[in-house]
C-alpha positions as semicolon CSV with decimal commas, in nm:
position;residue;x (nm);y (nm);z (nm)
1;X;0,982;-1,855;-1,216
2;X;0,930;-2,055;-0,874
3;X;0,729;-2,380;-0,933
4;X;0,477;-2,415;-0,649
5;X;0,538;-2,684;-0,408
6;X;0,233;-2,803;-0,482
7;X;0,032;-2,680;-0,725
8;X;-0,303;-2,556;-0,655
9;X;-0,533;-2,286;-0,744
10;X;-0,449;-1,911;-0,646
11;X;-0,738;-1,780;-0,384
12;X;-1,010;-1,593;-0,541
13;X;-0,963;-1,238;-0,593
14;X;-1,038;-1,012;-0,246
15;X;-1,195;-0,662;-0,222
16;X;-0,821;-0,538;-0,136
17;X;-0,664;-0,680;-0,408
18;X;-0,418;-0,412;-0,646
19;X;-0,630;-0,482;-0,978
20;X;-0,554;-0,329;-1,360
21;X;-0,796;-0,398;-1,613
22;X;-1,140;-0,490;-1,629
23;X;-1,370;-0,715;-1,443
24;X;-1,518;-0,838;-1,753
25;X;-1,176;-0,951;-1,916
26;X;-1,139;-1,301;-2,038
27;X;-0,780;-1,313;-1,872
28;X;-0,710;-1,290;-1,533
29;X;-0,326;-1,282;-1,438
30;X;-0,228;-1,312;-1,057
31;X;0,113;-1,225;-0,985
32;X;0,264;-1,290;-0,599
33;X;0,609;-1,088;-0,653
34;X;0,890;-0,922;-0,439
35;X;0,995;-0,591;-0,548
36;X;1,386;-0,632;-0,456
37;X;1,328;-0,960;-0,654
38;X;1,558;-0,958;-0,986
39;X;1,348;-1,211;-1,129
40;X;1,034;-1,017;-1,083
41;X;1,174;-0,684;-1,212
42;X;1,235;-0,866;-1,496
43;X;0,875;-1,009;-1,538
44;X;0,798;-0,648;-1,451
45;X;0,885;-0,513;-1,808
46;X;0,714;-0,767;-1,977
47;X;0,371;-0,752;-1,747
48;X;0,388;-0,370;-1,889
49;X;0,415;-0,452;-2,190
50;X;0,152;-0,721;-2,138
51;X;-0,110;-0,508;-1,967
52;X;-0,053;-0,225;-2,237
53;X;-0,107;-0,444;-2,563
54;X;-0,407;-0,628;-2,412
55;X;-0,557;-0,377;-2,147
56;X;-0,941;-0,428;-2,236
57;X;-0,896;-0,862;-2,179
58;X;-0,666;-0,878;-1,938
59;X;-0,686;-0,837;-1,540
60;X;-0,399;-0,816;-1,371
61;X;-0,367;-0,882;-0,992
62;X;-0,064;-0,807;-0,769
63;X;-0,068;-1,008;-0,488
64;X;0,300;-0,963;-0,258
65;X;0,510;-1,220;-0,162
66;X;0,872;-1,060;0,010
67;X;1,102;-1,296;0,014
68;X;1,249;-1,147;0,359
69;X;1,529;-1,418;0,400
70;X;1,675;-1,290;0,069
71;X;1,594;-0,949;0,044
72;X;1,623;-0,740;0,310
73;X;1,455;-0,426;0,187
74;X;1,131;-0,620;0,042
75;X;0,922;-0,637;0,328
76;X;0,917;-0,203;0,354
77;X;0,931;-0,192;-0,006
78;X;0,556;-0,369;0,016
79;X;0,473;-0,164;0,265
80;X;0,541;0,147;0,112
81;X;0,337;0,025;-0,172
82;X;0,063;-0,049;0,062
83;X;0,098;0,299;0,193
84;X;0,063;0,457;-0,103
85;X;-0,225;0,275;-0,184
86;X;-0,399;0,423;0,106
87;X;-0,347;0,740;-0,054
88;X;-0,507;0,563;-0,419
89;X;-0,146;0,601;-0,603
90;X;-0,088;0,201;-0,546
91;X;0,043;0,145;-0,953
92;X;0,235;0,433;-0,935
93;X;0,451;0,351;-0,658
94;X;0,479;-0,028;-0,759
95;X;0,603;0,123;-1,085
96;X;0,846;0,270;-0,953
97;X;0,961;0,082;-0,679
98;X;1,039;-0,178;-0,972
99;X;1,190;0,063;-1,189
100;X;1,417;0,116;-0,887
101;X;1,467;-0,195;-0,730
102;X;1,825;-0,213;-0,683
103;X;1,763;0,095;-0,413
104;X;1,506;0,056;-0,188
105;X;1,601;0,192;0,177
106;X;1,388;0,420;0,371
107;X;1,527;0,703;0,233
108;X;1,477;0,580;-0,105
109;X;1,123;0,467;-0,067
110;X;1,050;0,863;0,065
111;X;1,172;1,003;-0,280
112;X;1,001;0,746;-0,447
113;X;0,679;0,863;-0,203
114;X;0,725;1,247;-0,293
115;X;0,758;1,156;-0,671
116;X;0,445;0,948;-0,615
117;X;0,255;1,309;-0,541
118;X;0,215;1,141;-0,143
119;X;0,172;1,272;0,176
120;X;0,538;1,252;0,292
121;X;0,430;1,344;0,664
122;X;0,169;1,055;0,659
123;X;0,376;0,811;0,425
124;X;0,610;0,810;0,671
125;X;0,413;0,756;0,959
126;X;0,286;0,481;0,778
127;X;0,577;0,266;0,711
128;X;0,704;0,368;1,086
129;X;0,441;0,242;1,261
130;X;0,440;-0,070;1,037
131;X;0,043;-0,001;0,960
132;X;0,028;-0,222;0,687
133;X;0,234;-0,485;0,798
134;X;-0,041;-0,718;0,858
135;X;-0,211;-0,637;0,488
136;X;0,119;-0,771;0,327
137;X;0,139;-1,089;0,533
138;X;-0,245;-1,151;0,444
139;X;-0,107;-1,180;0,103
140;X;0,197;-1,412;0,184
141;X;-0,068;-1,596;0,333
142;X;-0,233;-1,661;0,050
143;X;0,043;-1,749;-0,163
144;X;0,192;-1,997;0,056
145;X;-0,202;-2,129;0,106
146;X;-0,186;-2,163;-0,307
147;X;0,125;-2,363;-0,312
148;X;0,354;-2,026;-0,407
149;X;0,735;-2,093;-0,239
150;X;0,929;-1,767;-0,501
151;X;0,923;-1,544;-0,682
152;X;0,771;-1,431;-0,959
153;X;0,455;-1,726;-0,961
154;X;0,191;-1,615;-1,189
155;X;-0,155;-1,764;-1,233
156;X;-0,323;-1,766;-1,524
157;X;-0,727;-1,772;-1,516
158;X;-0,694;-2,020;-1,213
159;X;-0,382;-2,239;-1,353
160;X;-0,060;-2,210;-1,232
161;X;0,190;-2,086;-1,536
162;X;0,550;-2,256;-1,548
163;X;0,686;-2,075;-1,775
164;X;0,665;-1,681;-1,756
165;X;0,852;-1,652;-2,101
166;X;0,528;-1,829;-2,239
167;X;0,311;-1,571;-2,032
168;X;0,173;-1,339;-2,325
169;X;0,178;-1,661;-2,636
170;X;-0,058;-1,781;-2,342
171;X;-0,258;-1,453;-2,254
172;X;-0,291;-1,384;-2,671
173;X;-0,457;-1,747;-2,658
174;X;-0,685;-1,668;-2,401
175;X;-0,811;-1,355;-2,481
């Protein structure tokens, strides 16, 4: 996990946030992560796992954070995901996006769309005319205006977490 540079509290949650779980939970997890990110698709198993096993206190938040100067197919692989949130099937595609990290070019993210139940035609259009470009860097924003510098950072109710391993001993605690 990346240690902020400095660290600070995550910005409150935002109507467009990608939210699992309920508003009342004690827990509130926000995650800035980078699907071509090995590191996050590894905290990607255990956030499942997570979010099953304590779905009524815990509220997860996916916030992105490409890192573009490492990963070259990050930036459309957020978009996509942004895309398909337009048509409401957000978790689906950032399920399997991460469940399919290690291919992620256009032609990739298209399957991934049609699997998703999308609308190719207006998927497509989508990540062509680089709609939701700006929606992605709104969240970059925020992580680099909460100290976030990599990938995976996770906040936990406000507090940054250094240690991911420690991430559901410290959401059982909490809830």
């Amino acid at each position: 996990m990346s240690r902020p540079s400095s660290i600070t509290r995550p910005e409150p949650l935002r109507p467009d946030d990608h939210i699992l779980g309920p508003d009342s939970a004690p827990v509130t997890v926000i995650a800035y992560c980078d699907f071509e990110c090995p590191f996050c698709g590894r905290a990607f198993v255990r956030a499942k796992r997570l979010r099953e096993r304590f779905a009524h206190q815990l509220r997860w938040v996916y916030r992105h954070f490409p890192l573009i100067d490492r990963h070259p197919f990050a930036q459309h692989a957020a978009e996509a995901s942004e895309a398909a949130a337009e048509q409401g099937r957000f978790w689906v595609m950032h399920d399997l996006l991460f469940e399919h990290q290690e291919d992620l070019e256009m032609e990739d993210l298209y399957r991934y769309a049609e699997a998703a139940g999308l609308d190719l035609p207006q998927f497509k259009a989508d990540l062509h005319g680089r709609v939701h470009a700006s929606r992605v860097l709104e969240d970059v924003r925020s992580g680099r205006r909460s100290g976030v510098t990599g990938t995976p950072t996770f906040f936990l109710n406000d507090a940054w977490l250094e240690d991911d391993d420690r991430l559901e001993d410290m959401i059982g605690r909490a809830a």
